[in-house]
KOLKEKE-118574 format. One record per residue (C-alpha): residue in three letters; x, y, z. Coordinates in steps of 0.2 Angstrom, whole numbers, plus 5000, padded with zeros to 4 digits. Each point is the difference from the previous one (the first is absolute). Example, Ala and Ser with C-alpha at 12.3 -4.5 7.8 and 13.67 -1.06 7.14 Angstrom:
REM KOLKEKE-118574
Ala506249785039
Ser500650174997
This chain:
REM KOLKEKE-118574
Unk528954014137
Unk500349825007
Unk498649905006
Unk500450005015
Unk500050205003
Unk498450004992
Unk499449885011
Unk500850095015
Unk499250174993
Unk498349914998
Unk500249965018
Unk500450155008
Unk498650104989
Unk498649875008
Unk500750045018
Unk499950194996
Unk498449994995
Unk499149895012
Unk500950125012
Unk499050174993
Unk498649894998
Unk500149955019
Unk500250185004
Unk498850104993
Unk498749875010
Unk500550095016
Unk498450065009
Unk500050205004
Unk499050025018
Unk498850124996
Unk498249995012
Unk499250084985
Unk500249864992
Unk498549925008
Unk499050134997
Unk498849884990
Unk499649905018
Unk499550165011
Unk498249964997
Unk500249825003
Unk500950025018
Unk498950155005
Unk498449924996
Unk500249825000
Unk499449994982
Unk501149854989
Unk501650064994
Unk500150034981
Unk501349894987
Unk501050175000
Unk499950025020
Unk500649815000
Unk501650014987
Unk500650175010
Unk499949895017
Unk501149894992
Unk501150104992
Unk500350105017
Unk500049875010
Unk502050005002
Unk499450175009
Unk498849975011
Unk501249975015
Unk500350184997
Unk498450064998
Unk499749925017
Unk501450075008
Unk499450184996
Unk499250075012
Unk498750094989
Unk499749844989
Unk500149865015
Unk498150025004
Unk499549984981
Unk501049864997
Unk499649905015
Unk497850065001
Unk499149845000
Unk499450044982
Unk501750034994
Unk500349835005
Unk498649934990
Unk500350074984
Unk502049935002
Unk499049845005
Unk498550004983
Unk501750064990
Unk501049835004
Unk501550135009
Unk500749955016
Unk500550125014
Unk501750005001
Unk500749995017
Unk500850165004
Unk502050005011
């Protein structure tokens, strides 16, 4: 092989795999993934590391969290908003 096709090879093997790497991040929506906060947001108790990292790993969902009408009153009680608040995650605003 030529240099140059290596070199073309080399590149295109990068691209794929910053492109699997980029989508295996994706977030899956899943409520029950902040299971570990219930306590936190029901009794205004601080939120736990754990409770923190989920917040911020399912904050790309939250807009739909809130737009569900059966999650809408957990996500927007005032101690919901705390414990986004102690863990550094903003609310997002919601279209």
């Amino acid at each position: 092989m030529k240099a140059s096709h290596i070199a073309v090879f080399a590149i295109v093997l990068v691209l794929v795999l910053f492109y699997e790497a980029e989508v295996s991040v994706a977030v899956t929506c899943s409520p029950t993934e902040l299971s570990s906060c219930a306590s936190a947001i029901s009794s205004g108790t601080p939120p736990s590391s754990v409770c923190c990292a989920k917040l911020k790993e399912q904050k790309p969902c939250l807009c739909q969290y809130i737009k569900n009408p059966n999650l809408k009153q957990y996500v927007n009680s005032p101690n919901a908003k705390k414990v986004l608040s102690t863990c550094g995650v903003t609310i997002p605003k919601c279209n």
